[in-house]
ROGUMI-164152 format. One record per residue: residue number from 1; x, y, z of N, C-alpha, C, O in turn. Coordinates in pm, 1 decimal. Layout:
% residues N
<NUM; <X; Y; Z>; <X; Y; Z>; <X; Y; Z>; <X; Y; Z>>
...
This chain:
% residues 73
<1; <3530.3; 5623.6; 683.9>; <3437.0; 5527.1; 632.6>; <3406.0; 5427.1; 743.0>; <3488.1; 5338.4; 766.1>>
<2; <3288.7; 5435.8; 815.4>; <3285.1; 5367.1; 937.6>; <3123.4; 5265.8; 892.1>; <3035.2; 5229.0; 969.6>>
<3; <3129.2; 5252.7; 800.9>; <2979.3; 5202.8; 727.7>; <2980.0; 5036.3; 753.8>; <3039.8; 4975.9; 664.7>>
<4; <2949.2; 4989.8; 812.5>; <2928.5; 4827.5; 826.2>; <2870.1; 4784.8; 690.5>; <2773.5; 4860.7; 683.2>>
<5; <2868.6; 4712.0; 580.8>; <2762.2; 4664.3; 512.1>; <2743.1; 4495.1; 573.7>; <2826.0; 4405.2; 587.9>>
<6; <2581.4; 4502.1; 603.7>; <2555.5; 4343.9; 670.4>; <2449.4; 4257.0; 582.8>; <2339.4; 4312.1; 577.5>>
<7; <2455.7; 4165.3; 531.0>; <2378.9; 4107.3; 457.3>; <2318.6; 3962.2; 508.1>; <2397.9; 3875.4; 544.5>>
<8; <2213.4; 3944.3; 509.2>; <2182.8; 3843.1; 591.4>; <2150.4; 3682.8; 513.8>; <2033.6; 3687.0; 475.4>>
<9; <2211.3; 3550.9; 480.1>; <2250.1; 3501.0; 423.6>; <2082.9; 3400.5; 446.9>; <2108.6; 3323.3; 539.3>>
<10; <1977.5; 3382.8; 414.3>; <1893.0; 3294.7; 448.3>; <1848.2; 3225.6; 341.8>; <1873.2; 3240.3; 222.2>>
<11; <1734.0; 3098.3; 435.4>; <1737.0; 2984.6; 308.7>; <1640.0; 3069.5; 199.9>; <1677.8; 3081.9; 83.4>>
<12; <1547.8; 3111.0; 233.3>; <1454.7; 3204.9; 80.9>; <1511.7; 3297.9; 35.9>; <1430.7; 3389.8; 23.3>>
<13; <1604.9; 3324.8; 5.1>; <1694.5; 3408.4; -109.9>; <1802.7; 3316.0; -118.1>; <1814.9; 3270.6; -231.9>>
<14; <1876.3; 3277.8; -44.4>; <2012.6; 3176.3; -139.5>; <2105.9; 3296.0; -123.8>; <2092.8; 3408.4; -75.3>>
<15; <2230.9; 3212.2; -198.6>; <2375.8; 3280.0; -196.1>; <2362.0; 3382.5; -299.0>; <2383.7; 3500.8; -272.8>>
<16; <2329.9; 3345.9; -405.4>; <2293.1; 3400.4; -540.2>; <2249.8; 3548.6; -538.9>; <2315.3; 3641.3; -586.5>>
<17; <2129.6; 3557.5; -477.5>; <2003.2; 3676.9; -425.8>; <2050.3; 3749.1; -335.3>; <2016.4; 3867.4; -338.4>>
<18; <2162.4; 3694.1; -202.5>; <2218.3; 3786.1; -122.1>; <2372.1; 3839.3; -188.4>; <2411.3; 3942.5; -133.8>>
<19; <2440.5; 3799.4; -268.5>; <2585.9; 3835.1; -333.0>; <2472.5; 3940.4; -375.0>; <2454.7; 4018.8; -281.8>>
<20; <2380.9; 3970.7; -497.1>; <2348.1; 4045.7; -575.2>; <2313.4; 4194.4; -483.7>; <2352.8; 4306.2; -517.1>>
<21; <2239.3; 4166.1; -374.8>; <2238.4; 4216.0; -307.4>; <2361.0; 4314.1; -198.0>; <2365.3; 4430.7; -158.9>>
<22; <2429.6; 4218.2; -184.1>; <2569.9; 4269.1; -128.5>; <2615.0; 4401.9; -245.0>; <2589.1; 4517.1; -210.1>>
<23; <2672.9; 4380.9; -362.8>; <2689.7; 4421.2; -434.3>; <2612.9; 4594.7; -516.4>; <2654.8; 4685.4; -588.4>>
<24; <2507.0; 4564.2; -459.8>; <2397.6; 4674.2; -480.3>; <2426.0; 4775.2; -393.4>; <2417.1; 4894.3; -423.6>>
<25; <2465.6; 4726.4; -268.5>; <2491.7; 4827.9; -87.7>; <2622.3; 4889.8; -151.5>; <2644.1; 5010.9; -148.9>>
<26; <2735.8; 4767.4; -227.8>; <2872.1; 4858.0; -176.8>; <2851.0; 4943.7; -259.6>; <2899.3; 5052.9; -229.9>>
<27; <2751.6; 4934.4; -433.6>; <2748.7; 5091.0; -553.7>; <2664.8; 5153.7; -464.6>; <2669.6; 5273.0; -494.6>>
<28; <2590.7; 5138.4; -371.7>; <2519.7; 5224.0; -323.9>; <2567.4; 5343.1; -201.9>; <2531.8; 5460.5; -191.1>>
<29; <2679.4; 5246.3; -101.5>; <2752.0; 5329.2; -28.2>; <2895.0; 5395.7; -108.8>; <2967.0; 5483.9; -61.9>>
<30; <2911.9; 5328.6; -238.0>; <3023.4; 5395.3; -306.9>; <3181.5; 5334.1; -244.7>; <3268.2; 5420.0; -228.6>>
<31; <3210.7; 5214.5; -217.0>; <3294.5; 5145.8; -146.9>; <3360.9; 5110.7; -261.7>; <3471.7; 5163.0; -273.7>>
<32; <3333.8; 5054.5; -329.0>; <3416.7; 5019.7; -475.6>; <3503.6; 5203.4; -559.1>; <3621.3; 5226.4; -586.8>>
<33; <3404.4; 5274.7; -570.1>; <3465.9; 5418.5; -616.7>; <3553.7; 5441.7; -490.1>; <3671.0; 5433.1; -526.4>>
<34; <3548.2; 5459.9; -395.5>; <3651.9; 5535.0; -287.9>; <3779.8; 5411.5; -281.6>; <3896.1; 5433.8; -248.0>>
<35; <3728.6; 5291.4; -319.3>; <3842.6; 5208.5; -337.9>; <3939.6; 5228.6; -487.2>; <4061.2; 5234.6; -505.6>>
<36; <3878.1; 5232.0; -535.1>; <3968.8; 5284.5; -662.2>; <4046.0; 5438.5; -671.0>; <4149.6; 5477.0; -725.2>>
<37; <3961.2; 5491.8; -605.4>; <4045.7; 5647.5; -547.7>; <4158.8; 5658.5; -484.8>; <4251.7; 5735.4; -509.8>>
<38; <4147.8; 5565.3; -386.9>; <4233.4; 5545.2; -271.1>; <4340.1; 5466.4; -347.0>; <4454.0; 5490.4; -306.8>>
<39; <4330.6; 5372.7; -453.0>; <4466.6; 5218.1; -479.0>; <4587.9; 5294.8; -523.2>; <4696.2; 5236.5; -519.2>>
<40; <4579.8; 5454.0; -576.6>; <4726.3; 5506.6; -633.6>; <4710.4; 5675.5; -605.4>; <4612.9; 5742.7; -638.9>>
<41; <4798.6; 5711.4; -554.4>; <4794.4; 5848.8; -490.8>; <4836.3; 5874.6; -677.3>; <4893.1; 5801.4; -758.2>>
<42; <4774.7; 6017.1; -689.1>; <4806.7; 6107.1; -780.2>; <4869.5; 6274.9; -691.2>; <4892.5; 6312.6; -576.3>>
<43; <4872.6; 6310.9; -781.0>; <4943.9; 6475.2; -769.0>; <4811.8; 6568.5; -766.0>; <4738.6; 6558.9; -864.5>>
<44; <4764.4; 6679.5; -638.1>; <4693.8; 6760.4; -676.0>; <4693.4; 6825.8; -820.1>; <4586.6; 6859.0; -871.5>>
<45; <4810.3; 6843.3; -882.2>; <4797.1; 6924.4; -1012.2>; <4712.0; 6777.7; -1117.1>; <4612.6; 6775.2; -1189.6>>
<46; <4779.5; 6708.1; -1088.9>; <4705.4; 6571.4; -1179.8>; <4588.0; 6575.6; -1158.8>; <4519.7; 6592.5; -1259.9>>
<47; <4522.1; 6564.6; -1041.7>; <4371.9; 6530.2; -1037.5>; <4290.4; 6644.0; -1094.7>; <4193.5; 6637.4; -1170.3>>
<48; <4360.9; 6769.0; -1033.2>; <4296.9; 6873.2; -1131.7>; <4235.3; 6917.4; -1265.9>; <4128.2; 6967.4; -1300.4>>
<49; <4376.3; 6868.1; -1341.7>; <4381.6; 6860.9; -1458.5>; <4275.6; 6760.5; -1546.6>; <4207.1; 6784.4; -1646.0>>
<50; <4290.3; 6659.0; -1479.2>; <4166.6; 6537.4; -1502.7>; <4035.5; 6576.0; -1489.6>; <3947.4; 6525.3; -1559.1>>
<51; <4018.1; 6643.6; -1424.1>; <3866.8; 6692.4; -1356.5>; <3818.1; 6807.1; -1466.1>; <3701.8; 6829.7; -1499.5>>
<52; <3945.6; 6877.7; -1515.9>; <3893.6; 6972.8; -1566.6>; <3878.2; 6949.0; -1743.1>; <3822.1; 7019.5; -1827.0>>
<53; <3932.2; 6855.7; -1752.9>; <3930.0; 6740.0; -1906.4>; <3809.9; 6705.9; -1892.7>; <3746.1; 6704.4; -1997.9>>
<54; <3734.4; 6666.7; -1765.0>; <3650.3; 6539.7; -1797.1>; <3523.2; 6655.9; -1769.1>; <3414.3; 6598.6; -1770.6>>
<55; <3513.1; 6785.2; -1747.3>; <3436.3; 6877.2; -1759.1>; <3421.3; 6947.5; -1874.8>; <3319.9; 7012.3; -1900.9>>
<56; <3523.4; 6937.8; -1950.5>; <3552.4; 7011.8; -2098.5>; <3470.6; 6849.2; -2157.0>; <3367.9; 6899.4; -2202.8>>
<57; <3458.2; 6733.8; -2175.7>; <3432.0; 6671.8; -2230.6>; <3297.8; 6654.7; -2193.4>; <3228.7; 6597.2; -2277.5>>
<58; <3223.9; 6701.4; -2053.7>; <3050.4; 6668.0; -2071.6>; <3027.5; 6792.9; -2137.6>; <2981.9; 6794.9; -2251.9>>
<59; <3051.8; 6883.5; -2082.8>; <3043.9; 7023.7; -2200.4>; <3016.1; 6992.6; -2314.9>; <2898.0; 6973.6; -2344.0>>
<60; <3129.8; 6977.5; -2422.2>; <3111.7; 6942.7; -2533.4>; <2989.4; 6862.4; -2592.4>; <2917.0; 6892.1; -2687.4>>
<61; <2986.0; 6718.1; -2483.8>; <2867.2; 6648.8; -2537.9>; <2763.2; 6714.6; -2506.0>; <2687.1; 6726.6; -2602.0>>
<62; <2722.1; 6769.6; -2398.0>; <2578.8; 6849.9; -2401.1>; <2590.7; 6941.5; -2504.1>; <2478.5; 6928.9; -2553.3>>
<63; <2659.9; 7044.6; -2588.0>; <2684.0; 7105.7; -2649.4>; <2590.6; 6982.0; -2795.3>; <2476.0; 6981.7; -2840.5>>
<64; <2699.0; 6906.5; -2819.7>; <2639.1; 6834.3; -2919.8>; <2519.0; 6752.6; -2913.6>; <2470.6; 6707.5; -3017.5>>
<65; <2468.1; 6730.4; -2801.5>; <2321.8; 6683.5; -2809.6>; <2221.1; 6787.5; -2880.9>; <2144.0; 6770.0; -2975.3>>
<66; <2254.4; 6925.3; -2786.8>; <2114.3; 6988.7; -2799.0>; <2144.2; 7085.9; -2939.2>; <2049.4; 7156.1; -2974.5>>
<67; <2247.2; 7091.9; -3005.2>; <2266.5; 7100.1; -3120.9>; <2198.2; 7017.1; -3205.1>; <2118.4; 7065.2; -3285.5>>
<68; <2216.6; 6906.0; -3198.8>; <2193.3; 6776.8; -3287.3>; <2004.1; 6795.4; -3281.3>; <1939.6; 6816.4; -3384.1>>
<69; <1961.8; 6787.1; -3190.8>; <1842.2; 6796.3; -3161.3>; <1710.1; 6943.5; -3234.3>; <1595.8; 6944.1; -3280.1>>
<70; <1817.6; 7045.2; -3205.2>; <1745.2; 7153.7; -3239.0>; <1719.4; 7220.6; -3354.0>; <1830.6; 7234.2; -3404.9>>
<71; <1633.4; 7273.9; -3430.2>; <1559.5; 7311.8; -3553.4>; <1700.7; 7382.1; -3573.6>; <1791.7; 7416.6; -3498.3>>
<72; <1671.6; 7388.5; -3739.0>; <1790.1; 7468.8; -3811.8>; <1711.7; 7538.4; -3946.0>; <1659.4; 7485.8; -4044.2>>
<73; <1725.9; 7667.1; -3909.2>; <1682.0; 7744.4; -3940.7>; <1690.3; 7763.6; -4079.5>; <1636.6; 7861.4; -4131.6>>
């Protein structure tokens, strides 16, 4: 992660307008997610397992959208 984020602090935007800004770069470079990745090592079998929960669970909901949605015969 060699990403500088630089924000330039001037009088026509204020502190206010550049924080908001700041904030926009780090969801945008993803600095906050790779920080939360990084704060507690897990177990390859753990992360796995998680990944494959949280794939069984969009499944399901797409399952139940286009159910919910579609003519019944």
């Amino acid at each position: 992660m060699s990403q500088q984020i630089t924000v330039i602090i001037d009088e026509r935007f204020g502190v206010d307008k550049s924080l908001r800004k700041f904030k926009r770069m780090c969801d945008s470079y993803g600095i906050v997610k790779e920080y939360r990745k990084r704060s507690e090592y897990k177990k390859p079998s753990v992360r796995m397992k998680e990944k494959i929960e949280a794939s069984v669970k969009r499944r399901e909901k797409t399952v139940f959208k286009s159910s919910r949605f579609s003519k019944k015969i």
